[in-house]
N, C-alpha and C positions, 0 to 999 in steps of 0.2 A: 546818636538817635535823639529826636524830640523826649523831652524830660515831660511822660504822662505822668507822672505820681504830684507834678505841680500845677496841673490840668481841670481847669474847671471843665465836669464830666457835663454838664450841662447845656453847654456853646455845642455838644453832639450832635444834639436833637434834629438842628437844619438840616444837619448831612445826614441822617440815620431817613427825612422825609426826603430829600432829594434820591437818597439811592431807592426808595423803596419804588416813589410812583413814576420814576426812570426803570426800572426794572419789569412795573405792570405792565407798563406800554412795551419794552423789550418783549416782555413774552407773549403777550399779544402779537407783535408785528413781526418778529424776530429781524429786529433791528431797533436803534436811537438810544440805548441804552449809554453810549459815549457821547453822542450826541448835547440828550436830553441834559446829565450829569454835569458836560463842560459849560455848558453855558448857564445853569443856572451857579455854578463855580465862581466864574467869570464875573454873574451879576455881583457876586455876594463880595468881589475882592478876592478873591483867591487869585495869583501871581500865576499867569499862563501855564510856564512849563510844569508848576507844582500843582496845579488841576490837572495837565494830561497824564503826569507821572501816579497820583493819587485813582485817575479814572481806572488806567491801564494795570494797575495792579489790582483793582476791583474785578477787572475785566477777566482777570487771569482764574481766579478763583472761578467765576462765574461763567464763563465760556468752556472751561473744562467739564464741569458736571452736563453743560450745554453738546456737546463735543462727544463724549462718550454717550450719553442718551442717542443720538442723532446716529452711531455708530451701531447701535445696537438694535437702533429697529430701523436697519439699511437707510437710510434718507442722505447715504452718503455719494457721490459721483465720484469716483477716485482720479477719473482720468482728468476731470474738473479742479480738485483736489491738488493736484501735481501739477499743474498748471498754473495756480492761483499762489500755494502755497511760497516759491522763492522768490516769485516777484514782489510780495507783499511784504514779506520779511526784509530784504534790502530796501521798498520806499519806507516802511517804519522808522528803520536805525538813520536813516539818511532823513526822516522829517522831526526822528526826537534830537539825533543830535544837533541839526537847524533851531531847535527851540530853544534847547539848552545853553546855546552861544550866541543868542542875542538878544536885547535888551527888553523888557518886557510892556513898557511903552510902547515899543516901537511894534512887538510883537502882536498886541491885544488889538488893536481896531483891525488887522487884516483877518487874525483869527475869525473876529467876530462877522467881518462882512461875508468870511466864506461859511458862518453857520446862517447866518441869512439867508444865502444861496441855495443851502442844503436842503432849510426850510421851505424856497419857494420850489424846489426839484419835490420834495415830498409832496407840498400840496400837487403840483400836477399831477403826479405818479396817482392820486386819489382819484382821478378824471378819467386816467387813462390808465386800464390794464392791461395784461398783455394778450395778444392776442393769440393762434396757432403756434406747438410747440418746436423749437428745432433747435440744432445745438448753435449754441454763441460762438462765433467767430473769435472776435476780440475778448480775448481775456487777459494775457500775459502780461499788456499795458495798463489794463483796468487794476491789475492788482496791485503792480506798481504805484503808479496817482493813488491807488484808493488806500491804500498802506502808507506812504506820506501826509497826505492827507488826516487820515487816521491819528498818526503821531502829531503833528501839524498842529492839527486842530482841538487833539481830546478826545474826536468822535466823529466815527463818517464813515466806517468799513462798512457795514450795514447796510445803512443809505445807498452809501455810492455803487457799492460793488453790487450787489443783491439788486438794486431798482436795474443798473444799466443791465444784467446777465438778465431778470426779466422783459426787458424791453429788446432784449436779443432773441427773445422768444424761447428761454430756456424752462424746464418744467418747475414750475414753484416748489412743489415737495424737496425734491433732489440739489434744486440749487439754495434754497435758504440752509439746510442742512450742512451740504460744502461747505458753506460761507461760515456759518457758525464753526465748524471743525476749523476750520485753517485758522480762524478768529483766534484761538487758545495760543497757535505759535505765533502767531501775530504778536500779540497784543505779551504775552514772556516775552519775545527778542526787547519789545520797547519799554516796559519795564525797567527787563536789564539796563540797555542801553541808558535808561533816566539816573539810575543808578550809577553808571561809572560817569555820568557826568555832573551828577547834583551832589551824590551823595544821599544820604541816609535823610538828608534836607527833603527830597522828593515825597517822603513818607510822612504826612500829616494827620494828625487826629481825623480831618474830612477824609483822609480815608478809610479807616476805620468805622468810620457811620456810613458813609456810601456799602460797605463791605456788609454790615449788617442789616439796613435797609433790604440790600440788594437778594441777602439768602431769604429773608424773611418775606418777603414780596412773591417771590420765586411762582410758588402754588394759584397766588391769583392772578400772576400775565397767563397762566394754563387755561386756567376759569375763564377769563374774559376772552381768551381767543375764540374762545368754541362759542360766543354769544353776539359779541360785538365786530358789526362789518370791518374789513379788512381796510375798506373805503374811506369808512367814517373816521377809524384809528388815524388814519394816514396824513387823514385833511385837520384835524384835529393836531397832528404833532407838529405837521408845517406851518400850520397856524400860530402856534404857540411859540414856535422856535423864533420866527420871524418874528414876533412882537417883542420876545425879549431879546432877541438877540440885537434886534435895530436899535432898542431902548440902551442897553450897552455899548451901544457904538455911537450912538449923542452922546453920552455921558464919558467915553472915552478922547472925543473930537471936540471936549466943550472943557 
């Protein structure tokens, strides 16, 4: 395990503000929370696979309290749920352990061009909501991609799985809920997995400040959801992600 007792507690600080206003926008949006996290990881120098392994153990903490709330005041689909939940879990362990066995060079500009992409999916998603409700077809494959993706990238369950089941015309309440619940084994299975392939390497002080950030935030993505359009959140985070994610990816390519 990293030796904190020789740890200037100080260098915290970025990751304690990264996990936190990663975490407002999560509970505002109920998604980008992994998103948000990897990529500003990514800007600051953090080594791909030990940003997704640091995200996904923040994640775990965070998506269970997420998880049993959502269970308890019904906002659950089960049959959605069952569906979602084993295909996501195999594209996870199959996109950490892809991260884990190769190079991190080689790794970081595609990471990055596909949070770009996430970005410009988000900004549309802001333009365009969905419209009459009905049950989503394609799920089984969506969980899959969007659980590789997830590990892959640091961040993108959210995004991807939640915008496309909306754009399938599935009920907002019920399906951000699902998505959140299945999130907790999601995001343990890849965890794990970061662990029998890094080692106890994967587990970096930035996580620990994302971990703290992220409970301490908790109460104000509640606040902000009930105030701030769902619209504006959306066009605001694809915005953001795109600018820094592109800005990482010249500075990767350069």
């Amino acid at each position: 395990m990293p030796d904190f007792a020789a740890f200037d507690y100080s260098s915290i600080l970025p990751f304690i503000a990264i996990g936190f206003a990663a975490q407002v926008v999560d509970g505002a949006l109920g998604m980008a929370f992994g998103v948000i996290s990897n990529t500003a990881l990514l800007w600051i120098g953090v080594p791909p696979a030990a940003a997704s392994a640091g995200v996904h153990t923040v994640e775990t903490f965070t998506t269970a309290v997420s998880g049993i709330s959502h269970v308890l005041h019904r906002n659950v689909n089960w049959k959605l749920f069952f569906r979602l939940v084993i295909p996501g879990i195999i594209g996870g362990v199959l996109g950490a352990y892809v991260l884990s066995n190769i190079s991190a060079g080689v790794a970081k500009p595609f990471i990055l061009a596909y949070l770009s992409g996430i970005g410009v999916y988000l900004l549309f998603r802001a333009f365009r909501y969905p419209p009459q409700h009905k049950e989503p077809r394609v799920v089984e494959p969506l969980g899959l991609v969007g659980g590789f993706l997830d590990a892959a990238g640091g961040g993108g369950w959210g995004p991807v799985v939640t915008s496309n089941l909306l754009v399938q015309g599935a009920t907002p309440r019920t399906t951000i809920g699902t998505v959140n619940t299945v999130e907790f084994f999601l995001t343990l299975t890849i965890s794990i997995t970061f662990l029998t392939q890094l080692g106890w390497a994967a587990f970096t002080v930035a996580t620990i400040g994302l971990l703290i950030g992220g409970v301490v935030a908790a109460p104000f993505g509640a606040i902000l959801a009930k105030r701030v359009p769902a619209k504006t959140l959306l066009a605001l985070v694809g915005t953001i992600l795109i600018v820094t994610s592109l800005f990482g990816l010249w500075r990767a390519l350069h």
